[in-house]
C-alpha positions, 0 to 999 in steps of 0.5 A: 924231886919236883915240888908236887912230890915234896908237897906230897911226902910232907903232907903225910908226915905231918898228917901222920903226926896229927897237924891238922893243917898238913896241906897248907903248912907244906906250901906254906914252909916249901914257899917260903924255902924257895923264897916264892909265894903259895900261889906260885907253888901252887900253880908251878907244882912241876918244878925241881926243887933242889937238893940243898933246899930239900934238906932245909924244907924236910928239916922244917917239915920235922919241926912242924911236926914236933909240934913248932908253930909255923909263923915260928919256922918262918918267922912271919904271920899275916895278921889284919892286912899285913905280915909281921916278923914273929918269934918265940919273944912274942905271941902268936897274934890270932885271928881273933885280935882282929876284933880289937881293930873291927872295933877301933873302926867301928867307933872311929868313922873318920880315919883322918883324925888326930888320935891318941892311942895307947896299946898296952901290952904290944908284943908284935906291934901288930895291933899298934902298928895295923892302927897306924896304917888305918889312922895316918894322923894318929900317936900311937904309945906302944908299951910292954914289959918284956925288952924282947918284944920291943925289939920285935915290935921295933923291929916291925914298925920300922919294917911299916915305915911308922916310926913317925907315929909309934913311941916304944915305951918299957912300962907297965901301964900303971906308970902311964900318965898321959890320956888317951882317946884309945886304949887297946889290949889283948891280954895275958888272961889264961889261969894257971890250970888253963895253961897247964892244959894248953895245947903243947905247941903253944906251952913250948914255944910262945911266951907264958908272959904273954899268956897267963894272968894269975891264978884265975887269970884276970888279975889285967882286968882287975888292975885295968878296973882299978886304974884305967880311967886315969888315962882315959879323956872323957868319951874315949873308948877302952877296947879289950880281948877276952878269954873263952868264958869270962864275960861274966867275971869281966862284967862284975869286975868292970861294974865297979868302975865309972865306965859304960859297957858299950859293945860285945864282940864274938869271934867266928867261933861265936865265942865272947872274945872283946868288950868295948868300954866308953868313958861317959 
């Protein structure tokens, strides 16, 4: 069987079990059996695919129809401008997260100064890690309470070649003493009922640590109101992720605390996603 054929008969599988991006995950999982790229795959639709990876591609195609993530079945997702190994100990990192790094930027002219930054809640490593590669002469402390994630994360730094300017640290942030001119964090933020009502491939596979924030999910935003300004130095930015219809509860929240609401960030889909704090 040719690589067009096998292209062909998972798109249909997927698409007959409602995987809206059928075409691009049977080239995405196909290339990655037969360790090519999609372009390749893409241009060289007439070449055999053997029977030993048939089997494994068909056995992935049934996962992804199951509903698996696909940065899960290949254990890789782009993410800024690099890739990152993912797993089911870390969250999927979104497109939308990316914000955070916009941000970063946006605030930060001068890519060569000596920053110090604190990423609470790293996960993947890849907020932590996609400001390293931005920021070259910048210390970056990357923290998380989950073991799991930390070897994810270690696991990603190392593959950047970063180690020099990440510390892995096992912490909540409230145990953070030093100040930073930098803090980023995407959030737990979905409440109990939303996650009730999550799509299923994401209830199954990625980690509810990682995604709910108590009853109403802003328990973070809260703590963070109460304690982040401890580890802020005076004119540093405190940028966050926010969940689809809390804007209104962060801003009362965050009224409260001596920090300026500098910036709202929308997502493509014109959805409130970051704020941008400044301690004045």
């Amino acid at each position: 069987m040719n690589i067009e054929t096998a292209i062909n008969n998972a798109y249909q599988k997927l698409k007959d079990n409602n995987i809206k991006s059928a075409m691009i995950d049977s080239e995405l999982l196909i290339a990655n059996v037969i360790k090519k790229s999609r372009e390749f795959v893409v241009l060289n639709s007439n070449e055999a695919i053997c029977e030993k990876e048939l089997c494994i591609f068909k056995d992935m195609i049934n996962q992804r129809s199951a509903g698996k993530p696909i940065a899960y079945l290949i254990n890789k997702k782009y993410f800024w401008k690099n890739e990152f190994f993912v797993n089911f100990d870390v969250l999927d990192p979104r497109p939308e997260t990316e914000l955070i790094i916009e941000e970063v930027l946006y605030n930060y002219k001068n890519k060569n100064r000596k920053l110090k930054i604190l990423d609470i809640g790293t996960g993947s490593g890849c907020l932590s890690i996609s400001l390293a590669k931005e920021f070259p002469n910048s210390n970056i402390t990357a923290i998380d309470i989950s073991k799991k994630a930390l070897f994810v994360a270690n696991k990603n730094i190392i593959a950047h070649k970063v180690t020099n300017q990440i510390e892995l640290k096992l912490s909540k942030f409230t145990n953070i003493n030093e100040k930073y001119d930098i803090i980023v964090s995407n959030p737990p933020y979905l409440s109990e009922n939303e996650y009730k009502d999550v799509q299923f491939e994401i209830k199954k596979f990625e980690p509810k640590i990682a995604l709910v924030a108590g009853d109403d999910g802003l328990s973070f935003y809260k703590s963070f109101a109460e304690n982040i300004l401890k580890i802020m130095n005076k004119n540093s930015h405190f940028i966050i992720e926010i969940g689809h219809n809390q804007l209104s509860n962060c801003i009362k929240i965050f009224n409260n605390t001596n920090l300026k609401l500098k910036k709202i960030s929308k997502d493509l889909q014109k959805i409130d996603r970051t704020l941008t704090f400044i301690n004045l």
